[in-house]
BAFI-3210 file (N, C-alpha, C; in Angstrom, 3 decimals, decimal comma, padded with zeros to 6 digits):
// residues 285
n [1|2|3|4|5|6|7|8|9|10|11|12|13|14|15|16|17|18|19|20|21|22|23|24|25|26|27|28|29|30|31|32|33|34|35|36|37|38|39|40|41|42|43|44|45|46|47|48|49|50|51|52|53|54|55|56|57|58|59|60|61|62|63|64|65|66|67|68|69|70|71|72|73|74|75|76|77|78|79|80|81|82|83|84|85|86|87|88|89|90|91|92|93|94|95|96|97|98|99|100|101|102|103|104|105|106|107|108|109|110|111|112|113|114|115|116|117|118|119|120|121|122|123|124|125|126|127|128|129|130|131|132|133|134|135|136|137|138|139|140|141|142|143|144|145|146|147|148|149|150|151|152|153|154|155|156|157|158|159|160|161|162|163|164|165|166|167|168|169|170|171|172|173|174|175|176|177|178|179|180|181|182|183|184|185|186|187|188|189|190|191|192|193|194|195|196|197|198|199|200|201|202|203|204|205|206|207|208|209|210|211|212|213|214|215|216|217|218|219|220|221|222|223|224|225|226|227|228|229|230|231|232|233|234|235|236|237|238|239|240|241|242|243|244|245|246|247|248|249|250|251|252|253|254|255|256|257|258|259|260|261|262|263|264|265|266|267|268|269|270|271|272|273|274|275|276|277|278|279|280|281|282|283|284|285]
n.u [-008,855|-010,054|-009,793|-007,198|-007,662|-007,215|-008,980|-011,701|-014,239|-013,150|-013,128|-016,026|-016,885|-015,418|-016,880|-019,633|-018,928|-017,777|-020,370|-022,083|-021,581|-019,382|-019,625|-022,160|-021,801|-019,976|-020,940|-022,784|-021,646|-020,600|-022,845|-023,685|-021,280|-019,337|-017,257|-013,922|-010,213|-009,336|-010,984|-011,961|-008,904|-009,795|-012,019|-010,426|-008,315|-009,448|-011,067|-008,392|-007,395|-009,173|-008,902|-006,652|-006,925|-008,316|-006,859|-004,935|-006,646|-006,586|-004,068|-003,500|-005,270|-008,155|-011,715|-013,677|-015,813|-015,493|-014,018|-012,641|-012,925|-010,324|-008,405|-009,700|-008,519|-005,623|-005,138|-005,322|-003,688|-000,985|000,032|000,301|-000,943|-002,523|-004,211|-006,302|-008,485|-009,678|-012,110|-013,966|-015,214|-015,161|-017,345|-019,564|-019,683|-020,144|-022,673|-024,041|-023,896|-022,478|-020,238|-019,144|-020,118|-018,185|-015,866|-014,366|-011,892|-011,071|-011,288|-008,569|-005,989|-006,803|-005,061|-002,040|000,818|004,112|006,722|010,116|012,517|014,851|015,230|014,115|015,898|017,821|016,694|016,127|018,803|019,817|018,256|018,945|022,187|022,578|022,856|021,924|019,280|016,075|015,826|013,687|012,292|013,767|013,521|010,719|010,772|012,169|010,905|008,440|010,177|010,965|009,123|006,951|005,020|001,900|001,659|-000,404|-000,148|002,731|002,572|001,485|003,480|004,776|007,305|007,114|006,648|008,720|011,625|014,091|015,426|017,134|018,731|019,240|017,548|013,994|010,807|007,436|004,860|002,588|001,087|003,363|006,759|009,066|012,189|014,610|016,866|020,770|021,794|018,968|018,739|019,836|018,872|016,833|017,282|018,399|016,530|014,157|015,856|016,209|013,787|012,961|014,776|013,671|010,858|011,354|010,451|007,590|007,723|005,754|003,719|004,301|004,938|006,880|006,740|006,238|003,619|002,946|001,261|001,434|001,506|000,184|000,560|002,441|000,732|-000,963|-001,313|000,258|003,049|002,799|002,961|005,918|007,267|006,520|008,043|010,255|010,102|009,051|006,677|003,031|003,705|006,389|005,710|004,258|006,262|007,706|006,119|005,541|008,368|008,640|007,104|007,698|009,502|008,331|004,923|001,894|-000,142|001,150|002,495|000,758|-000,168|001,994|002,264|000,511|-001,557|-004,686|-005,694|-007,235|-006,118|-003,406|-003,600|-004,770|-002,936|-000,369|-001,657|-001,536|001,202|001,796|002,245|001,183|000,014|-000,489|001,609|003,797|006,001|006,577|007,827|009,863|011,343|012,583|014,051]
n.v [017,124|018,330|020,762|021,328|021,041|022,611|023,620|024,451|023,607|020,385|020,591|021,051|018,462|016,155|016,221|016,256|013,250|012,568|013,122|012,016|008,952|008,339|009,217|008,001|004,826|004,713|005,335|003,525|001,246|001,545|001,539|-000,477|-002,064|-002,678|-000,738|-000,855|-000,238|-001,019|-000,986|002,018|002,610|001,902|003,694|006,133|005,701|005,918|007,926|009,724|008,809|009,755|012,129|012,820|011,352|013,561|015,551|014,407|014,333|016,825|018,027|016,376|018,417|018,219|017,713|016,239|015,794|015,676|014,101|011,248|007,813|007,365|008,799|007,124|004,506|005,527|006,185|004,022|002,545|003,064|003,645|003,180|-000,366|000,338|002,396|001,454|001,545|004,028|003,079|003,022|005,738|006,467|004,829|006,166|009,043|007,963|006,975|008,954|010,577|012,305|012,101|010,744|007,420|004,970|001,943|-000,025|-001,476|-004,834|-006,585|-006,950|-010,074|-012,539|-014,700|-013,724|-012,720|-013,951|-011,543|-013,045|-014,761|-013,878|-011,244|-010,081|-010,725|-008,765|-006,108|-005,895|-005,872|-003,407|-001,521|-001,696|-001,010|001,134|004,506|006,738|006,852|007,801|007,948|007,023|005,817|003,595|002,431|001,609|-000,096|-002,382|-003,377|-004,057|-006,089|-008,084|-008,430|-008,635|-006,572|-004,563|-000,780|000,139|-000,916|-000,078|002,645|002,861|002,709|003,315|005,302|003,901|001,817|000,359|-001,756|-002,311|-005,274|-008,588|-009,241|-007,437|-004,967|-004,773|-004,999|-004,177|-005,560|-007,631|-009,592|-010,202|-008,477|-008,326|-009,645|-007,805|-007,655|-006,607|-005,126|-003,262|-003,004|-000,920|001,082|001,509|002,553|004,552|006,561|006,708|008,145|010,452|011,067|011,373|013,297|015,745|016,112|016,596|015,234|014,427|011,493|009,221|010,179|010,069|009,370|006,720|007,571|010,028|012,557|014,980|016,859|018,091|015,688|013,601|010,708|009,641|009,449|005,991|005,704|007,378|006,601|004,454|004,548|006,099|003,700|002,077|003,184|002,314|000,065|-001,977|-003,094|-005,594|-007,547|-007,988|-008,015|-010,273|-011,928|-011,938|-012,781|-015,487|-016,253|-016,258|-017,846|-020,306|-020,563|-020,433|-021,712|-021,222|-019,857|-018,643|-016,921|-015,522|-013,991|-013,201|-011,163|-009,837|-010,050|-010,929|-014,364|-015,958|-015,235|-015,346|-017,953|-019,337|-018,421|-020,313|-022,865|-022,519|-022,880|-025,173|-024,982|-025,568|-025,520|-028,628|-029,739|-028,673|-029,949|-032,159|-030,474|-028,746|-030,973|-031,583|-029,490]
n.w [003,188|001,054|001,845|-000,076|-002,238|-005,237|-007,316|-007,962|-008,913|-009,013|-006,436|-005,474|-006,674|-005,464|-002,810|-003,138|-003,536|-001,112|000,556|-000,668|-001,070|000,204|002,915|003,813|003,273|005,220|007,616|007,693|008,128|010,707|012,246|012,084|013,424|011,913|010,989|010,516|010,953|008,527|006,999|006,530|005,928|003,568|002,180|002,498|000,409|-001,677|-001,524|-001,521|-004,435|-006,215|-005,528|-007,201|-009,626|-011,165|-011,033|-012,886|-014,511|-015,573|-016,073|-018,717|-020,176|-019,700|-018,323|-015,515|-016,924|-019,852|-020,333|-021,951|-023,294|-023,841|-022,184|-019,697|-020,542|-020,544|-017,653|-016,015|-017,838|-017,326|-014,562|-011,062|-008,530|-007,241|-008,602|-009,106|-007,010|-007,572|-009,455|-007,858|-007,759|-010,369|-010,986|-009,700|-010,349|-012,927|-012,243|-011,134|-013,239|-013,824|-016,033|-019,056|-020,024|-019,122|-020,283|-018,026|-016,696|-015,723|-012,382|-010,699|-011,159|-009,145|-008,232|-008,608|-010,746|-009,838|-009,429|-010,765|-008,557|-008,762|-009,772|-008,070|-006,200|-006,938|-007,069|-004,538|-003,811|-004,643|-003,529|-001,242|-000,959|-002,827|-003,163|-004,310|-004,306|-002,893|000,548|002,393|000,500|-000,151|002,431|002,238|000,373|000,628|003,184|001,386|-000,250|001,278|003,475|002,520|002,517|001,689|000,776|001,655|004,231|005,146|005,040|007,424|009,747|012,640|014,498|017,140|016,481|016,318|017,791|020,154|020,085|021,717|019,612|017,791|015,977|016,064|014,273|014,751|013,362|013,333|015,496|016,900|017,419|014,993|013,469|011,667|009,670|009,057|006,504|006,302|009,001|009,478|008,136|008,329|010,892|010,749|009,011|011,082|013,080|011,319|011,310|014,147|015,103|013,980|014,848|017,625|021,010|020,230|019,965|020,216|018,807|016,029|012,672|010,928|008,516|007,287|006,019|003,617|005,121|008,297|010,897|009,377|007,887|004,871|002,439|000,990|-001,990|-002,784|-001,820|-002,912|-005,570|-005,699|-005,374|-007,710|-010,000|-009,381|-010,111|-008,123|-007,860|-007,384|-007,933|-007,207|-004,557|-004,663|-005,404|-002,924|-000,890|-001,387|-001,162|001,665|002,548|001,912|004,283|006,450|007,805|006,779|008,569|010,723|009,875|008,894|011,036|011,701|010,064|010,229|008,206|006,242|007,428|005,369|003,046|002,626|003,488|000,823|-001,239|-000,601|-000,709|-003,540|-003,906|-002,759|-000,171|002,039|005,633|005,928|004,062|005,572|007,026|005,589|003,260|005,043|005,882|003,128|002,604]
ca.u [-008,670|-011,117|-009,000|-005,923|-007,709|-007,279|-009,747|-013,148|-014,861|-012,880|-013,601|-017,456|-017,197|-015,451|-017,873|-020,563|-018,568|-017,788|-021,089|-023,275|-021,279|-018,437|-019,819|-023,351|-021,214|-018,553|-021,913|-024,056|-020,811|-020,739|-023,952|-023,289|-019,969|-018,356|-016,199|-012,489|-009,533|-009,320|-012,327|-011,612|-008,047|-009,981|-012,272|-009,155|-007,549|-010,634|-010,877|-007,313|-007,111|-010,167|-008,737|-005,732|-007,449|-009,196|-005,575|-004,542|-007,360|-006,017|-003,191|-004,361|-006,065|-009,798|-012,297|-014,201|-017,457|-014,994|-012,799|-013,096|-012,678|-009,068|-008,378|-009,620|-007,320|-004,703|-004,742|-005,519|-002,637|000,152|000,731|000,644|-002,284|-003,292|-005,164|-007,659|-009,012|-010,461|-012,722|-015,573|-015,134|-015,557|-018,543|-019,998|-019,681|-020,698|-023,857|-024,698|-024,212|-021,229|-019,481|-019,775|-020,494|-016,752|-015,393|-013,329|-011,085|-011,772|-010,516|-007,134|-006,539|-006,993|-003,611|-000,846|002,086|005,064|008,463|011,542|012,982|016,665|014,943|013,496|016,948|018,634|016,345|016,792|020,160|020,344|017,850|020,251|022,912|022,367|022,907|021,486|017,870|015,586|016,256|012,347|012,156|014,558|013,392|009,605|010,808|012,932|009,581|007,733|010,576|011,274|008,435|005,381|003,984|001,625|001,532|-001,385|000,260|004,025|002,762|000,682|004,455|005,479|008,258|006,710|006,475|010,899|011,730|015,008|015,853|018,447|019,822|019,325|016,447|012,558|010,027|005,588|003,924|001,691|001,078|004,486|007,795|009,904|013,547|015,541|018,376|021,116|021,512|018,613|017,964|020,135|018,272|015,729|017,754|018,357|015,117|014,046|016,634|015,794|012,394|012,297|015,467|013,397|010,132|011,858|009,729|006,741|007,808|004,547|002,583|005,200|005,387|007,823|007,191|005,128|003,447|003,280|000,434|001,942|000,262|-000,333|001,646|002,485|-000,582|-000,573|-001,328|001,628|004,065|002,782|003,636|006,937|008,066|006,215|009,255|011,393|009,798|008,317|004,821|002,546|004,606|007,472|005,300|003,917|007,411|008,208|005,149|006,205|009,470|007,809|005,497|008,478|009,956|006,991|003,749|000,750|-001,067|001,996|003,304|-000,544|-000,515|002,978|002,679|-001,309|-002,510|-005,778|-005,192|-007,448|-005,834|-002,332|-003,208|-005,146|-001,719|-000,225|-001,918|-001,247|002,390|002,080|003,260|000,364|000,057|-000,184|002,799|004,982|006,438|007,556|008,829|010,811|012,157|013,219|015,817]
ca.v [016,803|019,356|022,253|021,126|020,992|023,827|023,343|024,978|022,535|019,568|020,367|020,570|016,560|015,036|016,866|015,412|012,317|012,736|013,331|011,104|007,864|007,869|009,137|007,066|003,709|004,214|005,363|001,847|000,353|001,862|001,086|-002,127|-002,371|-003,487|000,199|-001,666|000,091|-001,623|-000,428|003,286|002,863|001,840|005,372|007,228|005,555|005,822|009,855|010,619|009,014|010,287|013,608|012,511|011,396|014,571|016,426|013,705|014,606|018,527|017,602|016,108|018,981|017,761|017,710|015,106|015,790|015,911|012,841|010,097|006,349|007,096|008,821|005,860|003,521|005,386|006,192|002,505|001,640|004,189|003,591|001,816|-001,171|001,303|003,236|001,023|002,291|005,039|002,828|003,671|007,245|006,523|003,970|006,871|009,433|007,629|006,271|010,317|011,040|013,151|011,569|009,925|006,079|004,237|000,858|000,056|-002,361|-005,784|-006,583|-007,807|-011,013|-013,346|-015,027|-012,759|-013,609|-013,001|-011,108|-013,840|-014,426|-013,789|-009,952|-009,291|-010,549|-007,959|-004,617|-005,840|-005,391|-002,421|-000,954|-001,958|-000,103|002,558|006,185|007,413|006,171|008,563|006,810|006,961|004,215|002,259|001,303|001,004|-000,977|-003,510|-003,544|-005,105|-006,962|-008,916|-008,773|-008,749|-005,436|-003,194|000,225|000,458|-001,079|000,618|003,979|003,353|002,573|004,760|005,024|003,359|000,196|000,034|-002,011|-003,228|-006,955|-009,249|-009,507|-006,276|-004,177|-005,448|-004,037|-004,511|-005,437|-008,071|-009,865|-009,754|-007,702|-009,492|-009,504|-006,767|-007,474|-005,619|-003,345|-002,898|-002,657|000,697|002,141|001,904|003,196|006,300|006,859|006,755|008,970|011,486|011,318|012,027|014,610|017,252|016,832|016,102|015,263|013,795|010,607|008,529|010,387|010,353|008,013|006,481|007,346|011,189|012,449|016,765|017,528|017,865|015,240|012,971|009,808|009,955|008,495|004,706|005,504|008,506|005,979|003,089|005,420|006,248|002,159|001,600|004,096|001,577|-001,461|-002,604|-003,719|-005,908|-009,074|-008,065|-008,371|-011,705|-013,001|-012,200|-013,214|-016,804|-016,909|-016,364|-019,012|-021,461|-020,897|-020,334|-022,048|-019,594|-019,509|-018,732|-015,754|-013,920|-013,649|-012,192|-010,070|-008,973|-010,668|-011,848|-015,617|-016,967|-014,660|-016,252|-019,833|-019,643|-018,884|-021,038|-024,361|-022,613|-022,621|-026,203|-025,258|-025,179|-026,489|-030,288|-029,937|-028,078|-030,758|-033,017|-029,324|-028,659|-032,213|-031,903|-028,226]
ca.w [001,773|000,301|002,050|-000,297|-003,483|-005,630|-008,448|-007,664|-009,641|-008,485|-004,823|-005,364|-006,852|-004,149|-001,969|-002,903|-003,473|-000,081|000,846|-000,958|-001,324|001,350|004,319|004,287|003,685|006,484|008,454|007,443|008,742|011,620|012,448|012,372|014,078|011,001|010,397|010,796|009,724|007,364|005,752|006,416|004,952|002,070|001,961|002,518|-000,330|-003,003|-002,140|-002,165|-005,366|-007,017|-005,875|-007,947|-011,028|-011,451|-011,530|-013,916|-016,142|-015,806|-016,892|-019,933|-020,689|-019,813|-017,429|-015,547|-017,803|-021,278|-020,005|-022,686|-022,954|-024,333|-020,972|-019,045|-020,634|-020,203|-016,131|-015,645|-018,407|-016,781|-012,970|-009,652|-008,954|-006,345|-009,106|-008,891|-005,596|-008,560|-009,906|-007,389|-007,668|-011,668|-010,816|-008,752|-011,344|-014,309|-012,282|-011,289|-014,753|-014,120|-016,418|-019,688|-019,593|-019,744|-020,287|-016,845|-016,370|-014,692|-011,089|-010,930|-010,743|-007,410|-008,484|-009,590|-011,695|-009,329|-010,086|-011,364|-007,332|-008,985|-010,217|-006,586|-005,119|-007,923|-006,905|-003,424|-003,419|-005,312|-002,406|000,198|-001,620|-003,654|-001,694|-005,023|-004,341|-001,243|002,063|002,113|-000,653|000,051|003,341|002,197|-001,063|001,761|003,136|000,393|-000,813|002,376|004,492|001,521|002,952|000,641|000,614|002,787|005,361|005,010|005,413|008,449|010,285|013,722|015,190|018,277|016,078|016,669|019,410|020,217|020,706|021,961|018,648|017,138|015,430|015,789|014,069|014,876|012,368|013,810|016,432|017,801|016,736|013,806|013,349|010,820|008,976|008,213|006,782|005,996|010,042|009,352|006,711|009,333|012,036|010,032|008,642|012,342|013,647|010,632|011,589|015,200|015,119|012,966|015,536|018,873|021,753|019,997|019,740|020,248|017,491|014,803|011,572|010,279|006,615|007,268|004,933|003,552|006,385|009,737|011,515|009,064|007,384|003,756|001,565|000,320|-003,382|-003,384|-002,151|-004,225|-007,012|-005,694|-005,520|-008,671|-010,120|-008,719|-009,860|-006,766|-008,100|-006,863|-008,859|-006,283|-003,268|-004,263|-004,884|-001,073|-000,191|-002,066|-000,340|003,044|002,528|001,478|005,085|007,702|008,216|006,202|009,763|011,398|008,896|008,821|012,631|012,402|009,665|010,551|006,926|005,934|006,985|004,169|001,821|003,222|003,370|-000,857|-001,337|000,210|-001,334|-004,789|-003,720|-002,400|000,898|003,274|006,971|005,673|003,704|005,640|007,563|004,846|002,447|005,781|005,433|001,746|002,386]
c.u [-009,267|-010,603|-007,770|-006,412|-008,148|-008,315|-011,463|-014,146|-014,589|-012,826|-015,259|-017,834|-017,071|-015,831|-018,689|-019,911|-018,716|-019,179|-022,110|-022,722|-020,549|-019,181|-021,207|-022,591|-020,313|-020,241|-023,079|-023,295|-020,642|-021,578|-024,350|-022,209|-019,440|-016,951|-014,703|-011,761|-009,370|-010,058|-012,065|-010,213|-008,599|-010,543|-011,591|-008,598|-008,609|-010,663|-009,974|-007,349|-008,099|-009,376|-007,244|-005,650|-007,723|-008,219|-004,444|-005,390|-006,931|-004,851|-003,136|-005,633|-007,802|-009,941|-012,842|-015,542|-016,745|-014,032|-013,443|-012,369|-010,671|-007,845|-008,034|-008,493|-006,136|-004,040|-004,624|-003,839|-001,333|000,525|000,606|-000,563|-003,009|-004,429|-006,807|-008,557|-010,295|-011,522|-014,046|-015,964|-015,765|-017,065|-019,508|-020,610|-020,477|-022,480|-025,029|-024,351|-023,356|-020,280|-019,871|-019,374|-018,781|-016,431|-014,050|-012,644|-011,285|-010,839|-009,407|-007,455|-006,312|-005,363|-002,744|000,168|002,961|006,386|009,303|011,833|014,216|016,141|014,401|014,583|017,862|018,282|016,158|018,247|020,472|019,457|018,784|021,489|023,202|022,092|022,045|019,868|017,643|015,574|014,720|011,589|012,657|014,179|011,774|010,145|011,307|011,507|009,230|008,708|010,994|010,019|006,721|004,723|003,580|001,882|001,136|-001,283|001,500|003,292|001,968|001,768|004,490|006,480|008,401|007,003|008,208|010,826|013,477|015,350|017,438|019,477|019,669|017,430|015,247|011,786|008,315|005,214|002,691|001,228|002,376|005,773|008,817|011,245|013,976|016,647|019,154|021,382|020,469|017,699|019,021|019,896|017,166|015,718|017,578|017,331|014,702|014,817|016,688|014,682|012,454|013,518|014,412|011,742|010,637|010,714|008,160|006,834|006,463|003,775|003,155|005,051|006,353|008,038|006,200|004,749|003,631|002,701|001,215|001,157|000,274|000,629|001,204|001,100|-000,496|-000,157|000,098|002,919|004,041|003,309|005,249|007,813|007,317|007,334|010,580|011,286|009,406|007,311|004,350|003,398|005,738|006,959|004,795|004,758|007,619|007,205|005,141|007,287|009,713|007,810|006,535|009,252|009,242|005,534|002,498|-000,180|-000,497|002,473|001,471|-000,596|000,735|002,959|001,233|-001,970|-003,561|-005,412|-005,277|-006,897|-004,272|-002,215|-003,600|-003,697|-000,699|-000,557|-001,931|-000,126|002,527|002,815|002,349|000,676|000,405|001,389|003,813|006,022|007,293|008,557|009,868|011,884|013,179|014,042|015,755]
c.v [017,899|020,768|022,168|020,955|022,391|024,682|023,524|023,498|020,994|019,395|020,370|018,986|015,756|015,318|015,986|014,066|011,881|012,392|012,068|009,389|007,455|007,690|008,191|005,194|003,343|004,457|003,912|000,944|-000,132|001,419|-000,213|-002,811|-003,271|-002,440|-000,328|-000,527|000,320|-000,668|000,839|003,895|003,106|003,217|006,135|007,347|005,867|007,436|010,181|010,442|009,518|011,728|013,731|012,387|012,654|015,563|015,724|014,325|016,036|018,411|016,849|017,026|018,549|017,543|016,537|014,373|015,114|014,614|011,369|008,960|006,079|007,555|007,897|004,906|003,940|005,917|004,932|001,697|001,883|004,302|002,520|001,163|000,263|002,366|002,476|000,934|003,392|004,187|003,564|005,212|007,353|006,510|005,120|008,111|009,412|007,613|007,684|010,988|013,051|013,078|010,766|008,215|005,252|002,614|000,617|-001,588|-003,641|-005,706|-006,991|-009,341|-011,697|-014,002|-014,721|-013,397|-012,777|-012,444|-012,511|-013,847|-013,831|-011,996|-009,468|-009,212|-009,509|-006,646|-005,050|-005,013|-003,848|-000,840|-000,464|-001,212|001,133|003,937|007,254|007,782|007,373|007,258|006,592|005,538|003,189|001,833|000,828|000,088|-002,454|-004,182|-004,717|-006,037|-008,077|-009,643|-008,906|-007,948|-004,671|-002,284|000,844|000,044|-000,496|001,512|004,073|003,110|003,426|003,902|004,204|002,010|-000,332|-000,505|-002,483|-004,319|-007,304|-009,262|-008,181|-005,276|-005,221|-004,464|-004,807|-004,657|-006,585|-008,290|-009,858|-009,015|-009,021|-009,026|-008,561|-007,280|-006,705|-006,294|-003,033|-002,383|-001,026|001,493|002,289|002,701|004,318|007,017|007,592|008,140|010,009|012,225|012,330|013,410|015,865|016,971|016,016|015,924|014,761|012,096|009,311|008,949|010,372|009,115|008,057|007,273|009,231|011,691|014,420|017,686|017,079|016,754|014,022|011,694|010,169|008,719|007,316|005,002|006,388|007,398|004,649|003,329|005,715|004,547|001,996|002,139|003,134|-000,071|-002,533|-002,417|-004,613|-007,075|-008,854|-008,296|-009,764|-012,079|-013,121|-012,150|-015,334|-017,109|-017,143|-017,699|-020,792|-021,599|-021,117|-020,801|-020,645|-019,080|-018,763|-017,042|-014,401|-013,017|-012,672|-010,803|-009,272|-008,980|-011,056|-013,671|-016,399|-016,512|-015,340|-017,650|-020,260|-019,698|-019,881|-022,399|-023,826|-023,022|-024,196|-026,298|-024,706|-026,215|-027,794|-030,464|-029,742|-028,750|-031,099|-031,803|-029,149|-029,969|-031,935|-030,392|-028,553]
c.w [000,907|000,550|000,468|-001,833|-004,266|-005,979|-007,834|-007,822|-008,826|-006,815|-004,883|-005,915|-005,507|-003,142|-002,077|-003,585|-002,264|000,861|000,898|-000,913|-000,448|002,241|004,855|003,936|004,971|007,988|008,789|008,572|010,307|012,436|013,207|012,877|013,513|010,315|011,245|010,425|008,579|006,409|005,675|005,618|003,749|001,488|001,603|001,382|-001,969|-002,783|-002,593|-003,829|-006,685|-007,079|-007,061|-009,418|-011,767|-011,704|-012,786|-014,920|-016,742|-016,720|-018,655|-020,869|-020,443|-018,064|-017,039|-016,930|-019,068|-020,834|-021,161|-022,891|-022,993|-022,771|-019,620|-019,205|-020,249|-018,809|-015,834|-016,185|-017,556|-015,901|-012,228|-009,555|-007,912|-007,064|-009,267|-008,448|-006,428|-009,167|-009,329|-007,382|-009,413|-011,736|-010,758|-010,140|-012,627|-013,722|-011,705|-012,477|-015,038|-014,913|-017,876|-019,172|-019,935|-019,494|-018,840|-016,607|-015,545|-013,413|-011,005|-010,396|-009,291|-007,402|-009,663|-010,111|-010,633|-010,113|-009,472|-009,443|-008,050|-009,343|-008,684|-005,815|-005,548|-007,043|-004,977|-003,101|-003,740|-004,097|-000,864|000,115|-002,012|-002,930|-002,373|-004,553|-002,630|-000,422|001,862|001,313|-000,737|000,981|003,335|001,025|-000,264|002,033|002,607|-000,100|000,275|003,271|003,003|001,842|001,820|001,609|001,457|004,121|005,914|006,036|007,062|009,953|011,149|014,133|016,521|018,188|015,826|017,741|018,978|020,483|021,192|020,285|017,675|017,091|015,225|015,151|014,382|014,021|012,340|015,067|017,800|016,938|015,753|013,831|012,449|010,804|008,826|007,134|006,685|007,398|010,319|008,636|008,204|010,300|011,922|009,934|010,123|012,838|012,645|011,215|013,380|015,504|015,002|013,910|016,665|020,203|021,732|019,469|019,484|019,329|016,122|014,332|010,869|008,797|006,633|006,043|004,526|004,366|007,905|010,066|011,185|008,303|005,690|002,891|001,102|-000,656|-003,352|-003,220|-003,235|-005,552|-007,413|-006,041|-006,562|-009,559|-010,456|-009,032|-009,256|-007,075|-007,277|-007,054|-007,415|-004,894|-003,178|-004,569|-003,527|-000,417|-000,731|-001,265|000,817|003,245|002,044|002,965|006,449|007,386|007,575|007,620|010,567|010,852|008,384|010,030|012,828|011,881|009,669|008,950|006,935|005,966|005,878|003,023|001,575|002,918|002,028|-001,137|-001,467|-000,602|-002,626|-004,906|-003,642|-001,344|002,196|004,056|006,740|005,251|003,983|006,109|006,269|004,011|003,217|006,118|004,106|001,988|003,720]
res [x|x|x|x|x|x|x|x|x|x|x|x|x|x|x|x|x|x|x|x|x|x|x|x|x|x|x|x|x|x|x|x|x|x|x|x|x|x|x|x|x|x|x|x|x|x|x|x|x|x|x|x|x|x|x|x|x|x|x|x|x|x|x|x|x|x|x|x|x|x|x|x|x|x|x|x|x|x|x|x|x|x|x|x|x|x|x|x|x|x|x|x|x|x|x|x|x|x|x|x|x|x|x|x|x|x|x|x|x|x|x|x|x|x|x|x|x|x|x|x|x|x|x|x|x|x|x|x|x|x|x|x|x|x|x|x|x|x|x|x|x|x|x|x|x|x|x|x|x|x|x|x|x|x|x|x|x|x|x|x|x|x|x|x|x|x|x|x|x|x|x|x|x|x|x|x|x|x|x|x|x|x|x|x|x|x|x|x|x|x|x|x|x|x|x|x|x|x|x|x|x|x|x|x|x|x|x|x|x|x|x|x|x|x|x|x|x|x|x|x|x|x|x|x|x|x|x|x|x|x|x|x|x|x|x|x|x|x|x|x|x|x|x|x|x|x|x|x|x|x|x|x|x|x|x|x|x|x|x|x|x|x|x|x|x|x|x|x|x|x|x|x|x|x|x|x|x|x|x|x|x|x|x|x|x]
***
């Protein structure tokens, strides 16, 4: 990350960003044989986009030091939720006195307002469709609009995670492989068969979705940015995380799709369609 940043200046921050705040938390963690994934996605996703901010503020003419409240509001007002990952990089900042003191945004909330279903089944379709749109987006936007996947889970896709079934295209994404639709199990196909054409023979280390470093898969926040473009917000993932949850069991649909159960089943009894209920809901359609 620090090779790839231009900005003199802006590589000695997230240095000792790096330094002082990342690496002794993922190390505490460690420690304690609590460093998950999980948790390291999250690191990953709080540098890149610090290193992001900091070319936002360039852009804007200003520096981190000269960055003022009007600034703030408007990175926070202006993109994907994923910018919010930047807060601790702000936090960090402000509280080494790199920074003046700013007003930041509260947490989002615990229960989102979803996207209209009839507007998710609209930019669905128009996903499924449209030749205009990068193959790239269309089959992470499917993604989130079908299966309720963020960002942070999309991009971490390989080609490994393809299987074929009796009835067509599976894909991994939890505990066991899930079904594909078409078409949208030939957007996949493609994608796929883009992908491993152009590096032949590495099949097992390749991702689905790569990113501009050999090697490496394309960043959460960059694509969150790209389907934010597109209208694929967070509102569109908790509709098809709603319409899930109206056909499968919340215990049943974390395990497949590798969710936080309790984050699944809160859901879930907002929806009025947890475990107890599912019985009789599956009665009434």
């Amino acid at each position: 990350v620090l090779a790839g940043i231009e900005d003199r200046g802006d590589r000695r921050l997230i240095a000792a960003f790096l330094r002082w705040h990342i690496r002794p938390r993922l190390q505490r963690r460690a420690a304690g044989g609590e460093l998950t994934e999980s948790r390291y996605s999250v690191a990953r996703a709080q540098t890149n986009i610090a290193v992001r901010f900091l070319a936002w503020l360039h852009e804007r003419g200003h520096e981190l030091g000269s960055a003022t409240q009007a600034d703030i509001d408007a990175w926070f007002a202006g993109g994907p939720a994923t910018r919010v990952h930047s807060r601790t990089f702000i936090r960090w900042a402000m509280t080494t006195r790199r920074s003046a003191t700013f007003d930041l945004p509260p947490e989002r909330s615990t229960e989102p307002r979803p996207m209209p279903e009839q507007q998710r089944l609209a930019v669905l379709d128009r996903l499924l469709h449209d030749n205009h749109i990068d193959l790239v987006d269309r089959v992470a936007g499917c993604l989130v609009l079908l299966y309720a996947l963020p960002a942070s889970r999309i991009h971490r896709l390989r080609l490994t995670d393809l299987h074929a079934g009796p009835d067509g295209l599976m894909v991994q994404l939890g505990a066991a492989p899930v079904p594909v639709p078409a078409p949208l199990s030939d957007l996949i196909t493609e994608l796929a068969d883009r992908q491993h054409s152009t590096r032949p023979g590495r099949l097992t280390r390749e991702w689905l979705f790569p990113g501009r470093i050999p090697g490496q898969a394309i960043e959460p926040d960059q694509l969150a940015e790209r389907l934010n473009r597109l209208g694929i917000t967070r509102a569109a993932r908790t509709a098809a995380l709603n319409a899930l949850l109206r056909q499968v069991p919340s215990p049943v649909l974390a395990k497949v799709l590798n969710r936080r159960p309790w984050r699944v089943t809160a859901r879930a009894k907002t929806l009025g369609t947890d475990w107890n209920n599912y019985a009789a809901l599956r009665a009434r359609t």
